[in-house]
C-alpha positions as CSV (number, residue, x, y, z in Angstrom):
1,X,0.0,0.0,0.0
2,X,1.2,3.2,-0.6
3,X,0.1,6.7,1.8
4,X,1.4,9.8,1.1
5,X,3.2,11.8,3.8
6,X,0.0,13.5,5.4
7,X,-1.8,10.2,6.0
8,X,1.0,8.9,7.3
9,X,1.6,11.9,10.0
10,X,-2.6,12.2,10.9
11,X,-2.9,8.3,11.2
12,X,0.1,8.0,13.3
13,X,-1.1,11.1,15.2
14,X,-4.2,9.3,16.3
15,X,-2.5,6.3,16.5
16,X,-0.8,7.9,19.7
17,X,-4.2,9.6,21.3
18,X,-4.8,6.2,21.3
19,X,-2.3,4.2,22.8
20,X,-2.7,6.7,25.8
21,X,0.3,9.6,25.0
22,X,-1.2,13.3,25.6
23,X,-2.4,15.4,22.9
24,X,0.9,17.5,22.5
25,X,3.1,14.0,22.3
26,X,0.7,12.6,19.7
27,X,1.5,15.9,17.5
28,X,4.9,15.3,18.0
29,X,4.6,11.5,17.0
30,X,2.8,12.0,13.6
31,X,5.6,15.1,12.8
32,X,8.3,12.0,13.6
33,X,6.4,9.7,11.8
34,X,6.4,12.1,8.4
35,X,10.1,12.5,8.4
36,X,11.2,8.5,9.0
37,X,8.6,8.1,6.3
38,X,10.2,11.0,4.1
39,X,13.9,10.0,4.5
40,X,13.1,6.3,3.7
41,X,13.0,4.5,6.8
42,X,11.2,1.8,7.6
43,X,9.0,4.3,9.5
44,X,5.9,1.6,10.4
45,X,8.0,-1.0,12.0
46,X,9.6,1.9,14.1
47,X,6.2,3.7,14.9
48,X,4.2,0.2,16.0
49,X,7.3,-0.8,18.2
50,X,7.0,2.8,20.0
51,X,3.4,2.7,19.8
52,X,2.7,-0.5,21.5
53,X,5.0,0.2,24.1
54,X,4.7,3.7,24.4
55,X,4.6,2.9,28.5
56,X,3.2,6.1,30.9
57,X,6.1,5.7,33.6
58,X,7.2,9.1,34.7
59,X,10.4,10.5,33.0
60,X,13.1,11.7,35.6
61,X,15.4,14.4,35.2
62,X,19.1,14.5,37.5
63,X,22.0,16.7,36.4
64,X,25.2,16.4,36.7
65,X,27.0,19.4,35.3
66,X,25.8,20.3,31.7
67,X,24.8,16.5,31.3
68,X,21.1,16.2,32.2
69,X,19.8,12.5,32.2
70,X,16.2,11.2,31.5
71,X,15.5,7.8,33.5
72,X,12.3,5.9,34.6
73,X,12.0,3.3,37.2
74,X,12.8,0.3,35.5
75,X,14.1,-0.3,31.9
76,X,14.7,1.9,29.1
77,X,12.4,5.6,28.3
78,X,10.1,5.4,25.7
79,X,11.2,7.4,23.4
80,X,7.8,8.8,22.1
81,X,8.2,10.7,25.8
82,X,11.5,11.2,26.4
83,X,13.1,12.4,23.1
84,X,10.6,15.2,22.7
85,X,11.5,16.1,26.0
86,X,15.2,15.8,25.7
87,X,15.4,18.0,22.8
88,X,13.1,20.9,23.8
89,X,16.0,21.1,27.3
90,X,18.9,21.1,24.4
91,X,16.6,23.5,22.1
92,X,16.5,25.9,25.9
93,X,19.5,26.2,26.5
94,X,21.5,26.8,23.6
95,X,19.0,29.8,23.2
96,X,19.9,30.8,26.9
97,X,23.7,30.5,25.6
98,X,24.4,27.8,28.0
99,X,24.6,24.4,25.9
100,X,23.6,20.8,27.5
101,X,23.8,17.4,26.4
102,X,20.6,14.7,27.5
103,X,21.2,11.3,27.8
104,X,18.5,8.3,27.9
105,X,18.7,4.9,27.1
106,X,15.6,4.5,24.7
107,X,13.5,1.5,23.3
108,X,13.3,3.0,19.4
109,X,16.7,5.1,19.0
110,X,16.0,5.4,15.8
111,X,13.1,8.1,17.2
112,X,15.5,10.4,19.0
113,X,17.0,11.2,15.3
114,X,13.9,11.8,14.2
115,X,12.4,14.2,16.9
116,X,15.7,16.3,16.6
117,X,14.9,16.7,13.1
118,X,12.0,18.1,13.5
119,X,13.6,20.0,16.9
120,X,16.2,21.4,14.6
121,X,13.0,22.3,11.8
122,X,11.4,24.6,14.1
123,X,14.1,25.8,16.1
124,X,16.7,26.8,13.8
125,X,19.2,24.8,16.5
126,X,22.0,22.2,15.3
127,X,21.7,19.1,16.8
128,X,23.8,16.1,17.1
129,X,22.1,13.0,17.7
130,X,24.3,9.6,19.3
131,X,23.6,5.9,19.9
132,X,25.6,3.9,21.9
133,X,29.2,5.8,21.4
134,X,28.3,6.3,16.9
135,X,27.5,9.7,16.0
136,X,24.8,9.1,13.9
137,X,22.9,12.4,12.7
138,X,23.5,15.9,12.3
139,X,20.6,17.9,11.9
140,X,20.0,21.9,11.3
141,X,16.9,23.5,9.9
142,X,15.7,21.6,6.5
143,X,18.8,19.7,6.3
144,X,20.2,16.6,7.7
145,X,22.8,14.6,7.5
146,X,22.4,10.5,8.8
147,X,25.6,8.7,9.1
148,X,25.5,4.7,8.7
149,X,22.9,2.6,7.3
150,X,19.0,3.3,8.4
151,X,18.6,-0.2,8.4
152,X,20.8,-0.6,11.0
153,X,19.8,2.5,12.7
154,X,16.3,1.5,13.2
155,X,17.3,-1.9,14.1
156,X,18.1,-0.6,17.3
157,X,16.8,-1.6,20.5
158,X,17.0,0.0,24.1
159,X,20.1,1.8,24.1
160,X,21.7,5.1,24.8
161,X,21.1,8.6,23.4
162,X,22.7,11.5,23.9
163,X,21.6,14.5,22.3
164,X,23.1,18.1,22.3
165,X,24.1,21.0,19.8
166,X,26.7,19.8,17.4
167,X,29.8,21.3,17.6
168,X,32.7,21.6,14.6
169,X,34.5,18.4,15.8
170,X,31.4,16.4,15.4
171,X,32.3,16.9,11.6
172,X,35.6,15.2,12.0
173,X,34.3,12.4,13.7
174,X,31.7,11.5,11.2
175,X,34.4,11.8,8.2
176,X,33.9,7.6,8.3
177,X,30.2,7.7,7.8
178,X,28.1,7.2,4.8
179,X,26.0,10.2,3.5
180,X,22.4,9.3,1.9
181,X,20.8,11.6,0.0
182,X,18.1,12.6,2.6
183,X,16.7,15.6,0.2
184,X,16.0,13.2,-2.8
185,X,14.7,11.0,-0.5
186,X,12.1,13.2,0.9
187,X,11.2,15.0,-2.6
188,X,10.2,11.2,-4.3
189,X,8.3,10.8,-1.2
190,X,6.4,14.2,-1.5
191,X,6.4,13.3,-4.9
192,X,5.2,9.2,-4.9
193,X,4.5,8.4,-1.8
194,X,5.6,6.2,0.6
195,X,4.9,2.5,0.7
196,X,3.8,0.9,3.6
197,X,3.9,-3.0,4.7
198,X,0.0,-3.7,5.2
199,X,0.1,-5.9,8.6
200,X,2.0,-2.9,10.4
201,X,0.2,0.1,9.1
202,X,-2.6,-2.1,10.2
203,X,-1.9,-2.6,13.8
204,X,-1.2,1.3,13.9
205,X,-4.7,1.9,12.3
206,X,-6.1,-0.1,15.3
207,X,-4.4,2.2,17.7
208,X,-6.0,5.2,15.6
209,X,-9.2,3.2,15.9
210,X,-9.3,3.9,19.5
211,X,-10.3,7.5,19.0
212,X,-13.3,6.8,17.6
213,X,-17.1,6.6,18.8
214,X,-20.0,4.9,17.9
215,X,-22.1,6.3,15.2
216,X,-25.2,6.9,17.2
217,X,-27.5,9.9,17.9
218,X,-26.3,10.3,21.5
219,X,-22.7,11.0,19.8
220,X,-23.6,12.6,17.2
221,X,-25.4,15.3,20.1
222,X,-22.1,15.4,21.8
223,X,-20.7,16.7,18.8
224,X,-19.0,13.7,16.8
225,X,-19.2,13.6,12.9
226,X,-20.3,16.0,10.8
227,X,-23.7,17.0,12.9
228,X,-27.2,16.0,13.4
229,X,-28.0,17.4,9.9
230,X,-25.6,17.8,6.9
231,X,-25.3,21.1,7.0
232,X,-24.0,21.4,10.3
């Protein structure tokens, strides 16, 4: 099947209300969603393994110096909370002129790329993204630049992150690293589509199911659907 880069983000979006994340991390979901999907990773293996584990343990925050860490009570963050999070502290401070890294082991790494992606979209702010000890991503405005295979990158289970504002010796260290063309990528997407394997994109529509109601008139009063009457 093949979706196009809006019903991709909407679906997933939903798809989040309903495996329980709040309103403002479902938003964030479907805009991560859209760019694995635009760049060419497998983006509904990723999403299905974040949604269905997407757990509600409370994130916490220690510091030690300018390395802030992200932790729950037992196992690794979901990353659908905690890299949204971790990237709006790196996004703060390098506008207060005081630049942090956040670490957080994560059960989809592969999702922390993504979110500083779209971190780095709206904010203007370079990112670096690692996992494990591999720089993997840098990532400014429109552009980004992934370094390794996204294969392997979203293979990735349950390991660290670190995210903070790159810095001119993160372009030395990434000399070894492929390049893919992440702007062709995205513009045969815009362009084609993206296609989807049907069992996966399935088991996210059921989590986008949840956010429905029953078609009846009690609903309907409530304000569901289009109204009691067509014009409505």
């Amino acid at each position: 099947m093949t979706l196009s880069l809006n019903e991709i983000e909407v679906t997933v979006r939903k798809a989040a209300l309903g495996s329980g994340l709040p309103l403002g991390l479902a938003e964030e979901a479907g805009a991560v969603a859209a760019w694995l999907a635009a760049v060419g990773f497998p983006v509904e293996d990723l999403m299905v393994s974040a949604l269905e584990h997407s757990n509600d343990e409370a994130l916490l925050l220690s510091r030690a110096g300018a390395i802030y860490r992200l932790t729950t009570n037992g196992g690794a963050c979901a990353a659908l909370r905690a890299a949204p999070s971790a990237c709006d502290l790196v996004v703060a401070a390098a506008r207060s002129g005081k630049p942090i890294a956040v670490e957080a082991a994560m059960d989809v790494p592969a999702l922390a790329v993504a979110q500083a992606a779209v971190a780095a979209r709206e904010s203007g702010v370079e990112i670096a993204v690692w996992i494990g000890e591999t720089l993997v991503a840098r990532l400014v405005g429109e552009s980004a630049i992934l370094f390794g295979d996204m294969t392997e990158l979203a293979a990735l289970r349950s390991l660290p992150v670190r995210i903070r504002i790159a810095q001119d010796r993160d372009r030395l260290e990434s000399r070894k690293f492929a390049r893919p063309d992440l702007i062709a990528a995205r513009d045969l997407a815009l362009k084609d589509g993206v296609r989807m394997e049907p069992s996966s994109w399935e088991r996210i529509r059921s989590l986008a199911a949840r956010t429905l109601v029953p078609a009846t008139m009690h609903s309907r009063e409530r304000g569901a659907g289009a109204g009691l009457i067509d014009t409505d």
